[in-house]
N, C-alpha and C positions, 0 to 999 in steps of 0.2 A: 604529621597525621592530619586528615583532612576530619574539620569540625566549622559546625556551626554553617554561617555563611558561606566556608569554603566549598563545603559538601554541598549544598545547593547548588551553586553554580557549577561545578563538576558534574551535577548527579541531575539537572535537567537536560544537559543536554543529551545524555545518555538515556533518558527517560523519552525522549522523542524521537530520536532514532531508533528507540527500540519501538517504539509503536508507529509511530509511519514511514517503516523501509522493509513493507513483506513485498515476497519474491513472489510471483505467481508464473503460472506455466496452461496453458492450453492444451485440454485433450477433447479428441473427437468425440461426437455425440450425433445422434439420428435429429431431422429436424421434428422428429412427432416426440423428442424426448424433452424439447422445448421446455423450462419452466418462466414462468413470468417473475417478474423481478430481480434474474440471473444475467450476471455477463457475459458477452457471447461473443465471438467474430465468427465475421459471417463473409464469403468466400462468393462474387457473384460468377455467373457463367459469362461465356462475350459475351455471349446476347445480354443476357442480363446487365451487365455491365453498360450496354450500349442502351439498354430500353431504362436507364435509370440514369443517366449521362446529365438529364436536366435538371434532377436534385440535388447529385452526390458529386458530378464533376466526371470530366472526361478522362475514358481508360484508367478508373478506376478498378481493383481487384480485389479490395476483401473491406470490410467494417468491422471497426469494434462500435460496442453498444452495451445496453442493457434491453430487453424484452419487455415493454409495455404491456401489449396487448399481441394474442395470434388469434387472427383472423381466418374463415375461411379460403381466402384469395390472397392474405397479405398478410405481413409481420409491422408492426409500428413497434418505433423504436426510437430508442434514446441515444442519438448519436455521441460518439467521445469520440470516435477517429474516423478517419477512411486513408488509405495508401494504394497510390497511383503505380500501378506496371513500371515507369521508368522510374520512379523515384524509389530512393531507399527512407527519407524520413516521414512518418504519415502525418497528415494534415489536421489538426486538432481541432473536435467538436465542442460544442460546452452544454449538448442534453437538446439539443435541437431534435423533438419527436421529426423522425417521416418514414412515409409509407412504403415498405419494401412488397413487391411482390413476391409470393412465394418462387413461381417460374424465375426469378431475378439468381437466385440462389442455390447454388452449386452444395457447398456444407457449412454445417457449423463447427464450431471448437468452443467450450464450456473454459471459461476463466475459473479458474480454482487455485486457491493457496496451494503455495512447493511450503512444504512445513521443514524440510532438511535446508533449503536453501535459506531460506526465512532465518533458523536458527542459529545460520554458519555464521548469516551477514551481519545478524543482530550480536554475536559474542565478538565478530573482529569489529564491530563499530565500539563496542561497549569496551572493549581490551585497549584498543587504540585511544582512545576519548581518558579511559583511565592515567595507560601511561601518561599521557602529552599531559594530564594533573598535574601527575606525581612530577614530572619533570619541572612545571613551573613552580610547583610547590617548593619543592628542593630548591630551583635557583631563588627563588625569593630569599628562601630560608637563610643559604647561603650568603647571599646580598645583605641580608641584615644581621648578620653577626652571631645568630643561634644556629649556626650550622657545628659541625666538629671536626674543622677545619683547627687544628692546632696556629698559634700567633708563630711570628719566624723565632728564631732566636735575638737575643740583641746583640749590637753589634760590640767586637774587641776592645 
């Protein structure tokens, strides 16, 4: 049975994956429903894309971010990503504010916790992490002689 120190180290790593491995999911939202401090991807038009080419990179097609401030001409923004029309992996921000024009931007999508996803990943991380315990625990256990492993017979 797990005690003391055992549990500890069993029982943080499950304490962390259960807290930073939520699921999130994007749904559509009007740009006038905008909140500030929310995380957003934001979806540019060509044009847009092309009249913004100097800050965010060429043939680029959508940001994610956080919403600083909305402007009447512009959105500033906290960059975390941007992904390139040919590319599949996006290109990582680290909070770099800049200036989107509104004209720049086709739609947005609202970052919101998936709370079923969240919940599924968080019981197979926490189920998983358990067994692989129980399994070292047992072979220790075993290994040192307090297992209930009967001794062989002796011999004739």
């Amino acid at each position: 049975m797990l005690r003391g120190r055992s549990l500890r180290i069993a029982g943080v790593p499950v304490l962390a994956l259960t807290l930073f491995s939520a699921c999130y999911r994007y749904v559509p939202t009007s740009s006038t429903d905008l909140t500030v401090g929310n995380a957003y991807r934001g979806h540019f038009t060509p044009e847009g894309s092309q009249r913004v080419a100097t800050i965010v990179g060429e043939n680029v097609e959508r940001f994610d971010g956080r919403i600083v401030s909305v402007l009447d001409t512009a959105y500033l923004v906290a960059m975390s990503a941007t992904l390139k029309r040919a590319e599949q992996r996006p290109t990582m921000w680290t909070g770099e504010q800049l200036m989107i024009p509104r004209s720049a931007v086709n739609r947005f999508e609202l970052r919101e916790l998936d709370r079923p996803k969240t919940l599924r990943a968080a019981a197979l991380y926490t189920g998983g992490i358990v067994l692989i315990g129980v399994l070292v625990f047992s072979i220790k256990s075993l290994a040192s002689g307090e297992g209930t492993v009967p001794p062989p017979p002796p011999p004739p």
